[in-house]
C-alpha positions as CSV (number, residue, x, y, z in Angstrom):
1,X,49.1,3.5,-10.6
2,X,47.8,0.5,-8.6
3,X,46.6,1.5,-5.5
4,X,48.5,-1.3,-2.3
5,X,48.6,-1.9,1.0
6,X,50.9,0.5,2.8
7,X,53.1,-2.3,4.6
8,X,55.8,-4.1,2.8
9,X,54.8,-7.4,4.8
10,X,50.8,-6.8,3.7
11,X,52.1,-5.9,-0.1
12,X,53.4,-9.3,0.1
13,X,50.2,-11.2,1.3
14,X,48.6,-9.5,-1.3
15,X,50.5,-10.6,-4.0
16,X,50.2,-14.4,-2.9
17,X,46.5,-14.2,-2.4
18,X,46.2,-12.6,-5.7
19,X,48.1,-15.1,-7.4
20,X,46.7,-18.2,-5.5
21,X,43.4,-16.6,-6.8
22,X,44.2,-16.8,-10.2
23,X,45.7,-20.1,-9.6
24,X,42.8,-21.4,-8.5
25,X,40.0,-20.5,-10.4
26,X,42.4,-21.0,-13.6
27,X,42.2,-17.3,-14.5
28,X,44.6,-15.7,-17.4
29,X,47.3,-13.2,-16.7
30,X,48.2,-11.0,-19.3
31,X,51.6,-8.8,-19.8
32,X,50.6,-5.9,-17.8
33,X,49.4,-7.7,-15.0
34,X,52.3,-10.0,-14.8
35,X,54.9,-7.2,-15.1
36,X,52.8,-5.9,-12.1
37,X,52.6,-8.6,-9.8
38,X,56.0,-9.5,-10.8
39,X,57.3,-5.8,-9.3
40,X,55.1,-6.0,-6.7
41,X,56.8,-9.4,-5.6
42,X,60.3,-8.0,-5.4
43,X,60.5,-7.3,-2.2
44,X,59.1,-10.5,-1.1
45,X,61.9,-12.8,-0.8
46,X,60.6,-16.8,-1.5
47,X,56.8,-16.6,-1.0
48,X,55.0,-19.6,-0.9
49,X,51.4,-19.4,-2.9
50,X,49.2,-22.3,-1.7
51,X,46.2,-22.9,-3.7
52,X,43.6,-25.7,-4.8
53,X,42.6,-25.6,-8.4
54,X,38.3,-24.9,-8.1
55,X,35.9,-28.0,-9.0
């Protein structure tokens, strides 16, 4: 069990920033982090991740 923010709205700003952070520093995923993030986006509706790729 992954411990989340209580609030729907706050899950969902925690998924982006968590992605955009892997984004940006170029980081691997593997399967049982992607199955997570992937549930944990759900309920997000069309979340945009905005993110520069690190020098």
């Amino acid at each position: 069990m992954t411990i989340q923010p209580p609030l729907a709205d706050a899950r969902c700003t925690y998924a982006t920033d968590w992605v955009a952070t892997k984004l940006r520093w170029q980081l691997a995923v593997d399967e049982r982090e992607h199955a997570a993030l992937a549930e944990l986006a759900e309920g997000c509706g069309q979340e945009r991740v905005d993110y520069e790729v690190a020098p």
